[in-house]
C-alpha positions in Angstrom: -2.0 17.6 5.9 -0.1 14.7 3.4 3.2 15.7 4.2 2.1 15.9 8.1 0.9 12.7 7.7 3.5 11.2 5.9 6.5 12.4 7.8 4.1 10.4 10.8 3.7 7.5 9.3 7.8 7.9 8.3 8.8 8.2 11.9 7.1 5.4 12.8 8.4 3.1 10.0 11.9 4.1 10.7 11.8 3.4 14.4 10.2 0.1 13.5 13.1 -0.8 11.7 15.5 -0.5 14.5 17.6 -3.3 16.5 14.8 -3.1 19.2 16.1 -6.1 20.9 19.3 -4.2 21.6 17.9 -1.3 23.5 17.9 -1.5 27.4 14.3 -0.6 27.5 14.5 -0.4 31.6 17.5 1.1 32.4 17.2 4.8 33.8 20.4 7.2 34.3 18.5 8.3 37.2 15.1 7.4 39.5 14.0 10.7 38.3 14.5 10.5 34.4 12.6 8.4 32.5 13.4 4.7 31.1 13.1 4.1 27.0 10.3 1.8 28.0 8.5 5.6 30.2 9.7 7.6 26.8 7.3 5.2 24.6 4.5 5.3 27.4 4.9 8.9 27.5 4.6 8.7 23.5 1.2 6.9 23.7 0.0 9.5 26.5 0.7 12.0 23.9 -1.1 10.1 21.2 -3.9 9.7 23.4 -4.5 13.5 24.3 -3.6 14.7 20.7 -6.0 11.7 19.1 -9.0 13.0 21.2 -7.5 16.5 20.0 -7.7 16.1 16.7 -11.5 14.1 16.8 -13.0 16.9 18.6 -12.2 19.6 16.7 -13.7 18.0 14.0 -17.1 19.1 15.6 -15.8 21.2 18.8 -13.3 24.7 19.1 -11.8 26.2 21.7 -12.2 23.7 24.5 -9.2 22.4 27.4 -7.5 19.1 26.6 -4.2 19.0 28.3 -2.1 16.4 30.4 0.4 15.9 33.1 2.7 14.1 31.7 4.8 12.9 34.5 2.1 11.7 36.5 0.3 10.0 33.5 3.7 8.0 32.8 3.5 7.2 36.6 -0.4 5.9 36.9 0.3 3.4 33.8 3.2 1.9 34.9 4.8 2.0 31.9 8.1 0.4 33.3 6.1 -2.7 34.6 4.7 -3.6 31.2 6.0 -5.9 28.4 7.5 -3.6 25.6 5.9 -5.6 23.0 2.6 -4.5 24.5 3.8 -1.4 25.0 4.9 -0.7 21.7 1.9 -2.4 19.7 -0.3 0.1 21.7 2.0 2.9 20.4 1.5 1.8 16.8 -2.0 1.2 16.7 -3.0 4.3 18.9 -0.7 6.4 15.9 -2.1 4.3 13.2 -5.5 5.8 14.3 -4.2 9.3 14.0 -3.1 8.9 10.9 -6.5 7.6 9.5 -8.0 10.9 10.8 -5.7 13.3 9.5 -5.5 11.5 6.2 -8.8 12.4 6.4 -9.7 15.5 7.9 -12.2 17.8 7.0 -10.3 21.0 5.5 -12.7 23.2 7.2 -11.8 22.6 10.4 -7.7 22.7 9.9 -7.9 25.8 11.3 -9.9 25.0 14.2 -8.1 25.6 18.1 -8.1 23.6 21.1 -6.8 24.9 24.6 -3.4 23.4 25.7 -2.6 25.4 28.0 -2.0 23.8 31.8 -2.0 27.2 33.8 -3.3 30.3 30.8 -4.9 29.5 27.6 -3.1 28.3 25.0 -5.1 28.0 21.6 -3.2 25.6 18.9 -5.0 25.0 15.8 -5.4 21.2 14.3 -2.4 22.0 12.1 -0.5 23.5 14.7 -1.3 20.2 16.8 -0.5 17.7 14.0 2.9 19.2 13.4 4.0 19.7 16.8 2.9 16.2 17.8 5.3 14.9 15.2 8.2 17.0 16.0 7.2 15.8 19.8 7.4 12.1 18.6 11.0 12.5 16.5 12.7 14.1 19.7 12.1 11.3 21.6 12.5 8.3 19.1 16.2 10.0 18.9 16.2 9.8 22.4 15.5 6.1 22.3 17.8 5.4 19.3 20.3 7.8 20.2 20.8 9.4 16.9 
């Protein structure tokens, strides 16, 4: 879980040390597609679902957490809000996952949740952890361009 949590708390540091005052945080290639501003909402949706994730398998297994993205990014109006609120929600919500999985009990690594929208779809906290940071890379690329 330390090299998880590490390679979180490096993505985050690196995308802090960006030029954020030269991305175009609302401009969207298409009505459809989401602005950088939507991709960091849509960042701290997934930190939401994957923090409450990652606390209740500490005491829970096998139960249905999942999200629709699109329409969560649409009911918190990402593109309305400041970017500085935006992205200090993004940082604190991830700061919070990483003080649980710095600290999580190595009993329950193992432990699955149900992802799955339609069929079930058991990931285990360690499944979770390193998806969710793969998940967050992809689309700080996508904001930085790299």
């Amino acid at each position: 879980m330390e090299d998880i949590v590490q390679n979180l708390a490096e993505a985050i540091d690196d995308f802090l040390k960006i030029e954020q005052q030269n991305i175009d945080w609302d401009f969207k290639i298409r009505e459809e597609k989401w602005s950088k501003k939507e991709i960091i909402g849509h960042l701290i949706d997934s930190a939401q679902i994957n923090l409450q994730r990652f606390v209740r398998c500490t005491y829970e297994q096998d139960f249905k957490l999942i999200y629709a993205q699109d329409e969560w990014v649409a009911a918190s109006h990402y593109q309305n809000a400041d970017i500085k609120e935006i992205l200090d929600l993004w940082i604190l919500l991830n700061r919070q996952i990483i003080r649980v999985l710095i600290n999580y009990p190595e009993d329950r690594l193992e432990i699955t949740c149900d992802t799955g929208k339609t069929e079930v779809q058991l990931h285990s906290v360690i499944w979770l952890a390193v998806d969710y940071v793969k998940h967050m890379q992809h689309h700080l690329q996508q904001i930085v361009g790299l």
